[in-house]
C-alpha positions in Angstrom: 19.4 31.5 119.6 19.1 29.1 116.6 17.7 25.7 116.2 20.0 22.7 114.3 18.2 21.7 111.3 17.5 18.0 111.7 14.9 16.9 108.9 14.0 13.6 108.1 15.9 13.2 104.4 13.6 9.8 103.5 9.9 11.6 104.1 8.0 12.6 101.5 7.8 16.2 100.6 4.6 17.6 101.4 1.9 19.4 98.6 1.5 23.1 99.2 -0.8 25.7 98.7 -1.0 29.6 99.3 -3.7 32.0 100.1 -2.5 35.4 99.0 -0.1 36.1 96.3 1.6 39.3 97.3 5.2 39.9 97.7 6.1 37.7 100.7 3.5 34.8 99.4 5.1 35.4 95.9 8.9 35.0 97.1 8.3 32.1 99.6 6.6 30.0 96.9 8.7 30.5 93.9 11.5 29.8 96.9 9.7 26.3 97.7 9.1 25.6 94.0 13.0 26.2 93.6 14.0 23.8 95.6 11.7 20.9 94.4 8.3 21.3 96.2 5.3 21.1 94.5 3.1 24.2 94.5 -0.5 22.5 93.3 -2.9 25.7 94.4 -3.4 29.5 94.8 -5.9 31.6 95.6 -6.0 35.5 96.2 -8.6 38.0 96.4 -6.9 39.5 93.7 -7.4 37.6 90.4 -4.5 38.7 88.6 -2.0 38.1 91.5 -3.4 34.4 91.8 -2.8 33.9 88.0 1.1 35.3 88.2 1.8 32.8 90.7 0.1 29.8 89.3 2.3 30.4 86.3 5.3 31.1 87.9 5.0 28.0 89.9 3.1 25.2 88.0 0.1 25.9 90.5 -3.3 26.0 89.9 -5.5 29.4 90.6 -8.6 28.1 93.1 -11.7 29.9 93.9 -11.4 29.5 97.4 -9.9 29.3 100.4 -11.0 26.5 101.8 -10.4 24.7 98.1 -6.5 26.0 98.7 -6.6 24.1 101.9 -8.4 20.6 100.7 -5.9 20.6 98.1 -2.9 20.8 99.8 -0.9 19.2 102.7 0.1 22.5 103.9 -1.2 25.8 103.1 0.7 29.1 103.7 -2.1 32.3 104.5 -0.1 34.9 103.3 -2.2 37.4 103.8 -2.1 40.6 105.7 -2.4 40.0 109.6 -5.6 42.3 109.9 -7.0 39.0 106.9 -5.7 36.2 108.9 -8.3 35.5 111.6 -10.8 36.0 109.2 -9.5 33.7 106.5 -9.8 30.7 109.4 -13.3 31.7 110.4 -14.2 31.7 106.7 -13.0 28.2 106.6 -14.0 26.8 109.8 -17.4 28.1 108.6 -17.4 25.5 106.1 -17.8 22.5 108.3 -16.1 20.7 106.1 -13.4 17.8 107.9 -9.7 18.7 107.4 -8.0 16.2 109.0 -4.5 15.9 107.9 -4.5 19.3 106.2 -2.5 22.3 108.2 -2.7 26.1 107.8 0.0 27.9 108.5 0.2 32.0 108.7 3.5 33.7 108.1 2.8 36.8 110.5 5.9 38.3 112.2 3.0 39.4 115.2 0.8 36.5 115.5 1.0 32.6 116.7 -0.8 30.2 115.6 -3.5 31.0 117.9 -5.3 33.2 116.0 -5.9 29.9 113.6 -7.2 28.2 116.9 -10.8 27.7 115.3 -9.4 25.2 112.6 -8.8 22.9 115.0 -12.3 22.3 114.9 -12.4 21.2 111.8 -9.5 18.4 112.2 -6.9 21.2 110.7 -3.2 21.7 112.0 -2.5 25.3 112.3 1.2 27.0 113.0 3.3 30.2 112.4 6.1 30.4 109.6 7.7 33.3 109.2 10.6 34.7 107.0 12.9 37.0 109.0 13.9 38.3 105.4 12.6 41.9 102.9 10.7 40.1 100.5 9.1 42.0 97.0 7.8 39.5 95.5 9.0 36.7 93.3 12.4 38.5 92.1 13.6 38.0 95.7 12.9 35.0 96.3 16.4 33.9 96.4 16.8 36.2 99.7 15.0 32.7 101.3 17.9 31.0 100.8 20.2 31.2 104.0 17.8 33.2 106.0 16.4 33.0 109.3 12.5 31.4 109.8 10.3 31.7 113.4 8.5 28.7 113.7 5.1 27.7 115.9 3.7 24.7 115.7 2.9 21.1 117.4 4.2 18.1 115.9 4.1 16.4 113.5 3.4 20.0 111.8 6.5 21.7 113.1 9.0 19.1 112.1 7.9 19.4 108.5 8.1 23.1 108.6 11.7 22.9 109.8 12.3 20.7 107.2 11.2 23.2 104.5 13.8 25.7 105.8 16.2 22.9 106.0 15.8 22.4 102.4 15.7 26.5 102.0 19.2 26.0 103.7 17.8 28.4 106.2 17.8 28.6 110.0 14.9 28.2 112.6 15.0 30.3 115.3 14.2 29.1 118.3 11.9 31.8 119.7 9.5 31.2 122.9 5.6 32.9 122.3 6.8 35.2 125.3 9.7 36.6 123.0 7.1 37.2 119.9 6.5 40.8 120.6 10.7 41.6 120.6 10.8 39.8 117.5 8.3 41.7 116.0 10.3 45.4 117.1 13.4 43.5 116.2 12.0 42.5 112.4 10.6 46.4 112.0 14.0 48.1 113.4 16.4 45.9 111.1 14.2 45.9 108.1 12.8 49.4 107.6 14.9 51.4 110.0 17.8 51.5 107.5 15.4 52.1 104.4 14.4 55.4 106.1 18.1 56.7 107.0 18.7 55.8 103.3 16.1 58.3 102.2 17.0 60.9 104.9 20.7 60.6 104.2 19.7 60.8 100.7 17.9 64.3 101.3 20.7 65.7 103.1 23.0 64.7 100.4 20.7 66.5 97.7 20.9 69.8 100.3 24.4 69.0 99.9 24.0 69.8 96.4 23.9 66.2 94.6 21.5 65.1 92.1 19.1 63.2 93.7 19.2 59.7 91.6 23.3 60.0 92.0 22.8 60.7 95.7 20.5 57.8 96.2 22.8 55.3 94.0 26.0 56.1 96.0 24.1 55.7 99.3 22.5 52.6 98.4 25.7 51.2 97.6 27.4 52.4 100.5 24.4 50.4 102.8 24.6 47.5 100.7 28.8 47.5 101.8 27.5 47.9 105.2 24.9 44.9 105.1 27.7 42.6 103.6 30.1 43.9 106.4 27.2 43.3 109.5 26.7 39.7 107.8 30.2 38.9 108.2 30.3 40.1 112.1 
């Protein structure tokens, strides 16, 4: 079940930052950037990852966290989901006031209770996630069109659903009872198919194909099957 995009056109686009700069932080930014958002601050625990994104976005590498989150309107934790809870506590730990500041996480498994100790600090927290394979900042263009599960209170939520308004995406309307399905749902379209591709691939090398050519003709023929599922 989908959500109609209804964001308000006149409202100022918000500033936004990102904590981790690894394939799905990569894509969504570069994706945001795109489509006329201003990217003013990264931070990652991985220098060089920070400093790839910075310059492929205009964005400025920060040392911190919480200096990712005073500088933006909204920040994006795109970390892994074992990082997230401790991200916010390393925050929240700061004492310092973030009113009018929101941190969002883009976990497929998580709502935004596991961001709940922000809210001490003054902090909106939600979920945002992509229901899209992302690599990194070559596939960023997969954002456009795709599907987004959002979880937030106003006014946080309705500015997330206008950044996949502007993504021309769709929000899925998805209760915090369903998030578990969605999770199995996520993991059974995504990487199901990726490992039938390399077992088909095997059999097709027993079969007495080279393996590169087996992998290239089967790739292609799952591709022709993805483009055939969209239109259904």
């Amino acid at each position: 079940m989908t959500e109609t995009v209804d964001a308000v056109k006149d409202s100022p686009r918000p500033t936004l930052a990102f904590i981790g700069a690894g394939r799905a932080g990569s894509a969504l930014a570069r994706a945001l950037a795109d489509v006329g958002h201003s990217i003013v601050a990264v931070h990652s625990r991985t220098p060089a990852h920070a400093a790839q994104l910075a310059a492929s976005t205009g964005a400025t590498v920060v040392p911190t966290a919480l200096a990712a989150v005073r500088g933006a309107d909204i920040t994006f934790a795109t970390v892994p989901d074992m990082e997230i809870v401790r991200v916010a506590a390393t925050i929240a730990a700061s004492g310092a006031a973030l009113a009018g500041r929101s941190l969002v996480h883009c976990s497929a498994t998580h709502g935004p209770e596991v961001l709940s100790g922000l809210r001490l600090t003054g902090a909106d927290v939600g979920a945002f996630h992509p229901l899209q394979a992302l690599a990194g900042v070559t596939s960023a263009p997969l954002l456009r069109g795709s599907s987004f599960a959002i979880e937030a209170g106003e006014p946080l939520r309705r500015t997330l659903v206008g950044l996949v308004d502007k993504l021309g995406g769709h929000v899925l309307d998805l209760p915090p009872s369903g998030r578990a399905l969605y999770h199995a749902a996520a993991v059974l379209a995504g990487n199901a198919p990726l490992a039938l591709l390399a077992r088909a691939t095997t059999l097709l090398e027993e079969a007495g194909v080279g393996r590169a050519e087996a992998h290239r003709a089967l790739a292609a023929l799952l591709a022709g099957a993805a483009s055939n599922a969209s239109e259904g």
